[in-house]
C-alpha positions, -999 to 999 in steps of 0.1 A, spaced: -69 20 91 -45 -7 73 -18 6 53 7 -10 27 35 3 14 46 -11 -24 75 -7 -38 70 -2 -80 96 -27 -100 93 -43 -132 86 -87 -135 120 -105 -137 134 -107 -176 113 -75 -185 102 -74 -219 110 -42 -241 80 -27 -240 74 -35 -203 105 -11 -198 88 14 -218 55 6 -203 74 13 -163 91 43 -176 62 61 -187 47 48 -154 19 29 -172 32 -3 -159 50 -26 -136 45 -46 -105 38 -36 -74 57 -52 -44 48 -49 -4 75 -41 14 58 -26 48 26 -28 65 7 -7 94 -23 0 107 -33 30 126 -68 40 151 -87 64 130 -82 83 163 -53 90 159 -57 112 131 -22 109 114 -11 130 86 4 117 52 34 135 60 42 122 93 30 88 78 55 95 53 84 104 84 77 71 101 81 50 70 111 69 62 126 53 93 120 18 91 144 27 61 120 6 36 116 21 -1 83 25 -9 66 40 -43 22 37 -35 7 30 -4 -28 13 -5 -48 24 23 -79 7 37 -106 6 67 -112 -24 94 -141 -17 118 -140 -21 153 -163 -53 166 -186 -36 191 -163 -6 198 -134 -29 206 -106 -20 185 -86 -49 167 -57 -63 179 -23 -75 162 -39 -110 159 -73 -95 140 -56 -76 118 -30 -97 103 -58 -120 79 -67 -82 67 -35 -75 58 -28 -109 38 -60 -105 21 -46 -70 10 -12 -84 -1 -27 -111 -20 -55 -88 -37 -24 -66 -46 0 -92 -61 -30 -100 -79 -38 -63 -95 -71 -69 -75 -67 -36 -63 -105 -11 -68 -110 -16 -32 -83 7 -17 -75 40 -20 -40 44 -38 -18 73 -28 24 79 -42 48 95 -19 30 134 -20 3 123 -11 -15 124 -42 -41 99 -51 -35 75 -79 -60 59 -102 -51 25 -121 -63 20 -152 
């Protein structure tokens, strides 16, 4: 499982109505600031997800989670992993973002509109 962490933020020189837009949480940019991957195996919980990033002492507002199978039940290494998690950066900075799950710090899921 690949996850990144974004932090939420608003563009440089916001517009008016992009602050109210962020306030109300109906807008914004999302940055990465922290990315993981975990073995399905290992069956982590969102909170002690949650813990660990807490301790890398990175802020982070949604976390966009998604799933890299194994080639022929070898699990990926450091090296296979990292063009998955550019492609998830880019597809984030991009707003490209209806094929991950979305989930804010209680674990709740979030829906973009």
């Amino acid at each position: 499982m690949l996850f990144v962490f974004t932090s939420a933020g608003l563009p440089g020189d916001p517009s008016k109505d992009q602050e109210k837009q962020f306030k109300a949480q109906k807008g914004g940019t999302l940055t990465p600031v922290m990315c993981v991957d975990k073995l399905a195996s290992e069956r982590v919980g969102f909170a002690s997800l949650v813990e660990e990033s807490r301790q890398t002492g990175a802020d982070w507002d949604i976390v966009f989670v998604a799933c890299m199978a194994s080639k022929s039940g070898i699990v990926p290494n450091n090296e296979e992993t990292e063009q998955p998690f550019k492609t998830m950066i880019t597809s984030i900075q991009s707003g490209s973002i209806k094929s991950y799950l979305a989930f804010n710090r209680n674990g709740e899921m979030v829906q973009f509109r």
